[in-house]
RONUNU-159864 format. One record per residue (C-alpha): x, y, z; residue number from 1. Coordinates in Angstrom, 3 decimals, padded with zeros to 6 digits. Layout:
! residues N
X->X	Y->Y	Z->Z	num->NUM
...
//
This chain:
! residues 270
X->085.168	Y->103.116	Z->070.598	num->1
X->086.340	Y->106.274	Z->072.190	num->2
X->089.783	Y->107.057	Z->071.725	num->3
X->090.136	Y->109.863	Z->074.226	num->4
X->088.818	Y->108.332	Z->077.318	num->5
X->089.040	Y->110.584	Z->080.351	num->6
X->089.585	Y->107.325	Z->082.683	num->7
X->092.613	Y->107.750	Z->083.872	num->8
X->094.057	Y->104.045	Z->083.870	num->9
X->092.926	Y->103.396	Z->080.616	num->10
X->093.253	Y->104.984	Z->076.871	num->11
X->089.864	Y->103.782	Z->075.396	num->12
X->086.787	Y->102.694	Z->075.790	num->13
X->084.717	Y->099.869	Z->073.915	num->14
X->081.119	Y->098.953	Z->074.407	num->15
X->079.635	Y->096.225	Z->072.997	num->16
X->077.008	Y->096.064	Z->075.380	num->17
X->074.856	Y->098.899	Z->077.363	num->18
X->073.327	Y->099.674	Z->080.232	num->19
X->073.310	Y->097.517	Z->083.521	num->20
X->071.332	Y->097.424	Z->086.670	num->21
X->072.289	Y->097.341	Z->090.231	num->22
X->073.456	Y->095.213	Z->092.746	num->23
X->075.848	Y->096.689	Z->095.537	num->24
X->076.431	Y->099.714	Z->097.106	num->25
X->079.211	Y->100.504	Z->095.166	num->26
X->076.508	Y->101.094	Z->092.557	num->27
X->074.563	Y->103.540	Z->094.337	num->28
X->075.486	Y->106.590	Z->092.202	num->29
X->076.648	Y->105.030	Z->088.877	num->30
X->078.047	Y->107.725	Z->086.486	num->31
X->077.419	Y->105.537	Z->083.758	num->32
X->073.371	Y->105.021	Z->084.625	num->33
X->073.688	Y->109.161	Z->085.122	num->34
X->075.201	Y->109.835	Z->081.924	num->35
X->072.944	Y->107.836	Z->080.167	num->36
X->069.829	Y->108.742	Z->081.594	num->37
X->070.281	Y->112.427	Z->080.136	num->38
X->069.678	Y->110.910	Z->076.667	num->39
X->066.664	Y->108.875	Z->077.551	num->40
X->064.097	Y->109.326	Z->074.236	num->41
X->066.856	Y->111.683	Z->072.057	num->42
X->066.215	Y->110.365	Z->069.264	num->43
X->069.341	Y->108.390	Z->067.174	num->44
X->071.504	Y->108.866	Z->070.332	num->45
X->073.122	Y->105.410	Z->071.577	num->46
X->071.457	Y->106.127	Z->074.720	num->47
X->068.249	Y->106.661	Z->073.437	num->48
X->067.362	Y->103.943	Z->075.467	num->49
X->068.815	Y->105.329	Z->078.832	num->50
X->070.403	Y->102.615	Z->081.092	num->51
X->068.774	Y->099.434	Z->079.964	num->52
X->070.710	Y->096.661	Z->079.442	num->53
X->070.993	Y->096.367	Z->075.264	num->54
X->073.574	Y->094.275	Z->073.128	num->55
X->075.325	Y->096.425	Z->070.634	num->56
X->076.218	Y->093.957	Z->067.756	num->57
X->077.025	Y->096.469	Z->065.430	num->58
X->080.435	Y->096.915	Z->068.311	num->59
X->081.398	Y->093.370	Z->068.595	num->60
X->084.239	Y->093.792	Z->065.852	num->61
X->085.038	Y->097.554	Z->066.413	num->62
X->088.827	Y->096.956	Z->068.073	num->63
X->089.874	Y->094.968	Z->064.765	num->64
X->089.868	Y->098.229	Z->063.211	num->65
X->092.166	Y->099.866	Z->065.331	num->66
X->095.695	Y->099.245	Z->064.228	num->67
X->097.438	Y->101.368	Z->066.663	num->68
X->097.768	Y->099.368	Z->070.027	num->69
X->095.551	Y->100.559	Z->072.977	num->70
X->094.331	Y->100.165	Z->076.647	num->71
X->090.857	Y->099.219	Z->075.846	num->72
X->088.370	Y->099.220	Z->079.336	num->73
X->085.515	Y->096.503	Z->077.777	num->74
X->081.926	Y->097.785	Z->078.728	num->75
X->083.002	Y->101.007	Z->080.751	num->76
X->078.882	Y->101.559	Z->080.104	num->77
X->077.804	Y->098.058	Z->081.052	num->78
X->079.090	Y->094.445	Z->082.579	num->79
X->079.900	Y->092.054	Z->080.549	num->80
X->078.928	Y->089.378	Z->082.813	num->81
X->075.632	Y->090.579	Z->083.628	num->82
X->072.572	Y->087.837	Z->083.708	num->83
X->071.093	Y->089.314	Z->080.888	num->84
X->073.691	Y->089.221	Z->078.363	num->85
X->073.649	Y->085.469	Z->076.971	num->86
X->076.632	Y->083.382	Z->076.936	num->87
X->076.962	Y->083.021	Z->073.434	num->88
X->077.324	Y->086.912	Z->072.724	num->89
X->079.963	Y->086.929	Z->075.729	num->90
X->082.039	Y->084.446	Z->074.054	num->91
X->081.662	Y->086.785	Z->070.916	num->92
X->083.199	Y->089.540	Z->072.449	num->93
X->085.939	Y->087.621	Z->074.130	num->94
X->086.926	Y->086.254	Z->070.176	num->95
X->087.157	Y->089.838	Z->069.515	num->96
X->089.895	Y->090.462	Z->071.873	num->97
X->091.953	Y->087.132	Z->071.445	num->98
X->091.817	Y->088.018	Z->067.532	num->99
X->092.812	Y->091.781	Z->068.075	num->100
X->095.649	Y->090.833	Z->070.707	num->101
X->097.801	Y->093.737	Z->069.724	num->102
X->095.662	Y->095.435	Z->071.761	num->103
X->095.523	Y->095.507	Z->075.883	num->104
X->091.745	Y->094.827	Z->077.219	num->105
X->090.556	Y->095.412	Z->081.395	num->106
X->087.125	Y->093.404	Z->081.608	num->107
X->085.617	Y->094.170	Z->085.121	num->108
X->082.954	Y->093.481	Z->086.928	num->109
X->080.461	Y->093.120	Z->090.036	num->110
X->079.297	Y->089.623	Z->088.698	num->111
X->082.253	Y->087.685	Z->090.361	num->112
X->080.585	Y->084.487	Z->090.169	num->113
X->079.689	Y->084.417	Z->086.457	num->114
X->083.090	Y->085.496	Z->085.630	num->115
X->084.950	Y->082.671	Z->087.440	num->116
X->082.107	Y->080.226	Z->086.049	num->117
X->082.757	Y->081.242	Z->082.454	num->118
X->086.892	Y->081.642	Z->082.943	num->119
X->087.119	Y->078.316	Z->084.405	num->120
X->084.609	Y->076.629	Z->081.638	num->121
X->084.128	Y->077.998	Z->077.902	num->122
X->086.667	Y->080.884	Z->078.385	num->123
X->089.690	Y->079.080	Z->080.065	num->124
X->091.607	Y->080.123	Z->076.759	num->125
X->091.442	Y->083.530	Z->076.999	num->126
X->091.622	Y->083.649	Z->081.064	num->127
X->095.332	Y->082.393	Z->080.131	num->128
X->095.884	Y->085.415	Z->077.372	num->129
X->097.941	Y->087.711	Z->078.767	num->130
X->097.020	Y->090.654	Z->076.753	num->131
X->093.385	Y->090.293	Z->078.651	num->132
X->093.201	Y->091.776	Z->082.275	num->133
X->090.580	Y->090.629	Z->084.422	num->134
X->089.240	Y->092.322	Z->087.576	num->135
X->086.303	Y->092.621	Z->089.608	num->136
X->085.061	Y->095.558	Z->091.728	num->137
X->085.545	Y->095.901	Z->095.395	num->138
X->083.926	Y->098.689	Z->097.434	num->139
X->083.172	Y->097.167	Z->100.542	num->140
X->083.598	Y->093.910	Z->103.282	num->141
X->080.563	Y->092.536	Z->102.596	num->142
X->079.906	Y->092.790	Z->099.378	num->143
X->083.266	Y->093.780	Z->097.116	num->144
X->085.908	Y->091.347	Z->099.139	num->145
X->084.290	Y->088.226	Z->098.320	num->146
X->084.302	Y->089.461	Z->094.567	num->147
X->087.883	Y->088.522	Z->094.960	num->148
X->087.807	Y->084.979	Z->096.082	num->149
X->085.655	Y->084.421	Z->092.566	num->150
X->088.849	Y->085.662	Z->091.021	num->151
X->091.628	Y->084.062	Z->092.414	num->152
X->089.664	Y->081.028	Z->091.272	num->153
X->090.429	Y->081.165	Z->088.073	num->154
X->093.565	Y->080.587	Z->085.559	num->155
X->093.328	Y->084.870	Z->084.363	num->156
X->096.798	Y->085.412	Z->083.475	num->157
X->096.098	Y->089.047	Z->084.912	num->158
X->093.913	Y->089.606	Z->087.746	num->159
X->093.049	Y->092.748	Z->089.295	num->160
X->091.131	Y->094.829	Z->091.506	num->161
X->089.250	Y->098.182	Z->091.032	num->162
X->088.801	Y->099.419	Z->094.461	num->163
X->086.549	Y->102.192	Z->093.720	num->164
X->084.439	Y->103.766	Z->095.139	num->165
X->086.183	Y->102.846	Z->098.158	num->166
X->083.423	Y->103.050	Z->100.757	num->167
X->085.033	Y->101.882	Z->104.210	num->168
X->088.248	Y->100.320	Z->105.622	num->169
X->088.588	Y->097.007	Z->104.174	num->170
X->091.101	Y->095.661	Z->106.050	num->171
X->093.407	Y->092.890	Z->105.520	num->172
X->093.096	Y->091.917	Z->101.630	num->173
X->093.679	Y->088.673	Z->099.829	num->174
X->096.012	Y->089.344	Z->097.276	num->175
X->097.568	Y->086.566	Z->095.993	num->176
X->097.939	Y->086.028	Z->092.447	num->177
X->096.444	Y->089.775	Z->091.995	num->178
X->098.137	Y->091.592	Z->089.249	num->179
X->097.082	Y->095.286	Z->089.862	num->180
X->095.472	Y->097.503	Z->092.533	num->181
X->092.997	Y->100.576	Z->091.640	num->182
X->091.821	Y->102.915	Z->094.255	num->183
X->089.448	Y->105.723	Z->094.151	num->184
X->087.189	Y->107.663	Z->095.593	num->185
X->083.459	Y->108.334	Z->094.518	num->186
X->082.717	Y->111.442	Z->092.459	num->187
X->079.640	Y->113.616	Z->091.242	num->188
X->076.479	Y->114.576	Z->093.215	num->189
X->075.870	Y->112.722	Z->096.530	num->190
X->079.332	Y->111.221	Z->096.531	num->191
X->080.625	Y->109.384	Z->099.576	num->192
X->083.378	Y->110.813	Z->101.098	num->193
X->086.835	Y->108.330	Z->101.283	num->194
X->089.519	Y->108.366	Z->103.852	num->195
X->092.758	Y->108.576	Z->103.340	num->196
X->093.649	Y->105.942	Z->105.807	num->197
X->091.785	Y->103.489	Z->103.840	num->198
X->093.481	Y->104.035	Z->100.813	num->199
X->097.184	Y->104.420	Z->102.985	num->200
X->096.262	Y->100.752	Z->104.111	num->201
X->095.582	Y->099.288	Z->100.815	num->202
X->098.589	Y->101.095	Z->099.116	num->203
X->100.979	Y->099.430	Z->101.496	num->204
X->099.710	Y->096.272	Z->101.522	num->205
X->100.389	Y->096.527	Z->097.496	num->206
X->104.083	Y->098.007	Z->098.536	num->207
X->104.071	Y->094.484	Z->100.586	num->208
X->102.899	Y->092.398	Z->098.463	num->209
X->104.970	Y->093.840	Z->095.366	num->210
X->101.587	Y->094.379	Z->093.483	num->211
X->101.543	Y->097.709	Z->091.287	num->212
X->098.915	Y->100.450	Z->092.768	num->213
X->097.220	Y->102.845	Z->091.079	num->214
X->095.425	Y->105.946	Z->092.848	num->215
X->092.381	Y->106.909	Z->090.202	num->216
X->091.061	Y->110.024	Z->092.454	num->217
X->089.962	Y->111.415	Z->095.694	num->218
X->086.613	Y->112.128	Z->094.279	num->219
X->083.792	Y->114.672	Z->095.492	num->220
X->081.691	Y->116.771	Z->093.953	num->221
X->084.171	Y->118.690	Z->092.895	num->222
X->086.914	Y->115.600	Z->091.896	num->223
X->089.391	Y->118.050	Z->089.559	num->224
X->089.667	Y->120.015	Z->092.790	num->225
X->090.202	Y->117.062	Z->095.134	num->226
X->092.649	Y->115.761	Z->092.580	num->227
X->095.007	Y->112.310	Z->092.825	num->228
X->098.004	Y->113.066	Z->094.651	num->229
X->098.368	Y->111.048	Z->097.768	num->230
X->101.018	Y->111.786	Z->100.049	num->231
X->102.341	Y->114.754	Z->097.460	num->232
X->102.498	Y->112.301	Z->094.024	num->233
X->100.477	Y->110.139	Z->091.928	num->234
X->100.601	Y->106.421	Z->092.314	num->235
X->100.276	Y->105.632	Z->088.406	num->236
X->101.238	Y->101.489	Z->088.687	num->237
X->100.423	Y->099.181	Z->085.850	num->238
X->101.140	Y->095.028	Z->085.480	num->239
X->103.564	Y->094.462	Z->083.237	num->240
X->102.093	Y->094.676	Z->079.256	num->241
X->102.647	Y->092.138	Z->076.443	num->242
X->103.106	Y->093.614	Z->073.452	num->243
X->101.887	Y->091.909	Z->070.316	num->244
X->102.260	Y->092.563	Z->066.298	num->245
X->099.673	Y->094.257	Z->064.591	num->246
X->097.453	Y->092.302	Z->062.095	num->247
X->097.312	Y->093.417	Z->058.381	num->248
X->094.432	Y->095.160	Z->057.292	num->249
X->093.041	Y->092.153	Z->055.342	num->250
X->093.343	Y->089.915	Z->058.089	num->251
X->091.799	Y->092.484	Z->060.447	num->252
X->089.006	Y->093.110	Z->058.112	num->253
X->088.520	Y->089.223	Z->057.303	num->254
X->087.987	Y->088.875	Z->061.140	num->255
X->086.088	Y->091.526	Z->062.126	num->256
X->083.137	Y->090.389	Z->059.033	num->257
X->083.549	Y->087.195	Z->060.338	num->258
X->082.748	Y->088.469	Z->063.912	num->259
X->080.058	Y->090.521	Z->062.867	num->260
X->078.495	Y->088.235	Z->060.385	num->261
X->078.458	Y->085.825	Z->063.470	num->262
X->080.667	Y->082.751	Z->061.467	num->263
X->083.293	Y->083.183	Z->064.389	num->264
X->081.638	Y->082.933	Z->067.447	num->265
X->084.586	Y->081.746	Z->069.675	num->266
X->088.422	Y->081.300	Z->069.344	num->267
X->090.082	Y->078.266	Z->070.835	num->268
X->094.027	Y->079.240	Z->071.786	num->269
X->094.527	Y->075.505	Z->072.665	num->270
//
């Protein structure tokens, strides 16, 4: 887990899974297949392998031994709901974070589909925990707003939307029963540029809609020079955040060897 993450809507980062491959525009220049890449073959590093999809068991239980309470973005190097990550190891992960609820998880992903399959079937429980925040990606018409129908189908107690990299005007959005709004531009070499009127659209369709908005980055080559002030401020909205006790150490320990060990494969709420 990394403590320190430099995303700005979250505090950590915890990957129990790696790599990806892709399947939309918005993944045209992923920074996560970049950063990886540079460590193809080094020897020991966790991307030794580069961007290929590998589970990380040796992860699954990591957030159970975290006491202090975090923002924790689940597979900020990967998708969770990617085709090549079985069921079974899915439903470990999501035991993790119903067992370590002190904590605050954002799942996202690009595989809309899978996720409403899965919420709606063998992980209706912890679609209802409210400590879990569920969101897909949306970068353009065609490919990112239908994303959202896939999540309005399910029963996620918090839904929401990363609109980033924003790559065109996207019009009118669904947003019912949408929790929280992300926005950003795309960053790093060969980035597509973002207009502000996009973004100016989406924010006040939030302001509408009473939805909290959060405005990541203009992005660029350059994004620390571009910034994230629209209008003259930051939009920093979050959904509102449960706050649950800590576990004892025994307990968390107990849970995250049962988790590893593979005896606790999924946890019914019901």
């Amino acid at each position: 887990m990394s403590l320190l993450s430099k995303i700005e809507w979250t505090d950590a980062t915890w990957n129990p899974v790696r790599g990806c491959t892709k399947i939309s525009p918005g993944c045209k220049h992923c920074y996560a297949e970049r950063f990886a890449e540079r460590f193809r073959g080094v020897k020991g590093h966790p991307f030794e392998q580069g961007f290929d999809l590998r589970l990380v068991p040796e992860k699954l239980a990591e957030p159970l031994r975290w006491s202090a309470p975090r923002m924790i973005f689940v597979n900020s190097m990967s998708d969770l709901f990617h085709e090549g990550v079985p069921l079974s190891y899915i439903l470990r992960v999501a035991a993790t974070m119903q067992l370590a609820r002190w904590h605050t998880y954002q799942v996202l992903t690009k595989r809309s589909e899978r996720l409403r399959d899965t919420l709606c079937g063998p992980l209706k429980d912890a679609a209802r925990e409210a400590h879990i925040w569920w969101g897909v990606s949306v970068e353009d018409r065609k490919h990112g707003v239908p994303r959202i129908a896939d999540l309005q189908a399910t029963q996620a107690a918090v839904r929401f939307l990363s609109v980033e990299p924003l790559l065109e005007d996207l019009g009118r959005l669904p947003l019912q029963g949408i929790s929280w709004v992300i926005v950003g531009g795309e960053s790093g070499p060969g980035a597509r540029p973002m207009k502000e009127g996009w973004v100016l659209s989406i924010r006040e369709q939030c302001e509408v809609a009473n939805i909290p908005f959060f405005f990541k980055q203009w992005g660029g080559v350059r994004k620390k020079v571009a910034g994230r002030r629209l209008l003259g401020r930051t939009h920093d909205g979050f959904p509102y955040r449960v706050q649950h006790p800590t576990l004892p150490a025994r307990l968390r320990l107990q849970h995250a060897s049962d988790i590893e060990s593979g005896a606790l494969v999924q946890l019914s709420t019901a």
